[in-house]
MARSE-746855 format. One line per 4 residues: number of its first residue (from 1); their letters; for each residue x, y, z of C-alpha. Coordinates in pm, 1 decimal. Example, Ala and Ser with C-alpha at 12.3 -4.5 7.8 and 13.67 -1.06 7.14 Angstrom:
MARSE-746855
1> as> 1230.0:-450.0:780.0 ~ 1367.0:-106.0:714.0
end
This chain:
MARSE-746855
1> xxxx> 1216.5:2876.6:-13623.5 ~ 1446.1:3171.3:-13771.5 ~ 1622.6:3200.9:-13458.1 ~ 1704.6:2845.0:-13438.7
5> xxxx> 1838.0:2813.4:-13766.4 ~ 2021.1:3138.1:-13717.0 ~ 2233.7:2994.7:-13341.9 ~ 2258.1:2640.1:-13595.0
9> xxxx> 2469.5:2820.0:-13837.2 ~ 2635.0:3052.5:-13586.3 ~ 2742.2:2777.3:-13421.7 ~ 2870.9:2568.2:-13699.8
13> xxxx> 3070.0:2899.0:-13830.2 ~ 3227.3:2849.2:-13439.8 ~ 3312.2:2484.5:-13406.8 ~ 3412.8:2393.3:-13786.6
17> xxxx> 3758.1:2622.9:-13753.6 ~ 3825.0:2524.9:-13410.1 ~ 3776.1:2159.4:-13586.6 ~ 3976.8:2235.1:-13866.4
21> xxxx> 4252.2:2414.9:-13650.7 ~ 4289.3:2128.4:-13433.1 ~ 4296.2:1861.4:-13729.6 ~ 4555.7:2071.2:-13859.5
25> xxxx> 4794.1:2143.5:-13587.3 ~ 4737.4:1720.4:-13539.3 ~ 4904.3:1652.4:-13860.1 ~ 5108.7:1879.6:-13834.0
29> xxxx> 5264.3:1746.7:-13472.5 ~ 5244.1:1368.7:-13621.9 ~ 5431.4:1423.1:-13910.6 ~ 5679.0:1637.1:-13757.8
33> xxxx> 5690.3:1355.8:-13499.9 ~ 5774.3:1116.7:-13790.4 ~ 6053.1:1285.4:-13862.6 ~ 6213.6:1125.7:-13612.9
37> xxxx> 6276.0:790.1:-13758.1 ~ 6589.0:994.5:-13938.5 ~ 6766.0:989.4:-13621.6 ~ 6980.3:666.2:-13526.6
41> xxxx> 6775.6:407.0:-13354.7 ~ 7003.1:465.2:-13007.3 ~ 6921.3:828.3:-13041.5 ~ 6580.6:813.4:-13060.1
45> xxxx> 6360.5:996.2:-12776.0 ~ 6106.3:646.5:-12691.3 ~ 6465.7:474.7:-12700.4 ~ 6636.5:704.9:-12504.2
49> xxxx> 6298.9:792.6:-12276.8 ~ 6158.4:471.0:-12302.4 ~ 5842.1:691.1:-12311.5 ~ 5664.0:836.0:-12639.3
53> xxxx> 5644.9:1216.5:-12626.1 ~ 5433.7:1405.4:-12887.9 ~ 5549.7:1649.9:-13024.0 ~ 5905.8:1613.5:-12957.7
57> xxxx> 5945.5:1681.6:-13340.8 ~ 5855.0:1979.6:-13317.7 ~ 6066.2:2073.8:-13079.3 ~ 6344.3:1886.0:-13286.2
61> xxxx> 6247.2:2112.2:-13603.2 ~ 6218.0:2401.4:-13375.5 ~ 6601.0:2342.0:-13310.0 ~ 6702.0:2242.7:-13671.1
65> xxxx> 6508.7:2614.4:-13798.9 ~ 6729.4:2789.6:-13499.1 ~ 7076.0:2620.6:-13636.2 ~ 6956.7:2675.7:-13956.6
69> xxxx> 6904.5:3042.4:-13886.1 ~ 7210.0:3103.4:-13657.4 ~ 7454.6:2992.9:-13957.4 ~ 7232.9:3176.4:-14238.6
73> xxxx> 7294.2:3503.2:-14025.2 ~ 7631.2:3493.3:-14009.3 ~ 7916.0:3577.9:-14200.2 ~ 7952.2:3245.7:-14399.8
77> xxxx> 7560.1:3244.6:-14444.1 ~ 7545.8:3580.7:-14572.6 ~ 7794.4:3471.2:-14874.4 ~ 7599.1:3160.7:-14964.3
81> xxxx> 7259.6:3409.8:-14991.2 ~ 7465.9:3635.3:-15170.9 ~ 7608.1:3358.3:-15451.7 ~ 7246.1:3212.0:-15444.5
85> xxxx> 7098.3:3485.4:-15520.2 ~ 7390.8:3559.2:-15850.4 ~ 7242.3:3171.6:-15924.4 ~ 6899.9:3278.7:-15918.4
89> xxxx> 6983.6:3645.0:-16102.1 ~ 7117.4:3459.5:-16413.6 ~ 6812.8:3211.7:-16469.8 ~ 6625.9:3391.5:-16774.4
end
């Protein structure tokens, strides 16, 4: 009886993250995927597909994080850290 209580909890401390993990990464897809209701209606990947893909918002916020990056490490980026971080210096 010990041992099968022992493999009941071993195997709950297995599948309950893997559960968790996948419930997670889920939402996580979905709402990124609902993100794309910002885009115009013509632009829209069903529109444009005419087929659903999930997790195309991901790969959209992928792309946003990469612009998003690319201008924050250059020259003009590196000024607008700089003056937020003078913002940020002066708050008491």
């Amino acid at each position: 009886m010990l041992s099968l209580r022992k493999w009941l909890v071993a195997g709950l401390l297995v599948i309950v993250p893997v559960a968790v993990t996948f419930a997670v990464l889920r939402w996580i897809v979905e709402t990124l995927d609902s993100t794309l209701g910002v885009l115009p209606e013509r632009w829209q990947p069903d529109k444009l597909i005419g087929v659903h893909i999930p997790g195309f918002g991901v790969l959209l916020t992928l792309a946003i994080l990469l612009i998003v990056g690319g201008i924050a490490s250059n020259f003009f980026g590196k000024k607008l850290v700089e003056w937020g971080d003078r913002l940020v210096a002066r708050i008491p």
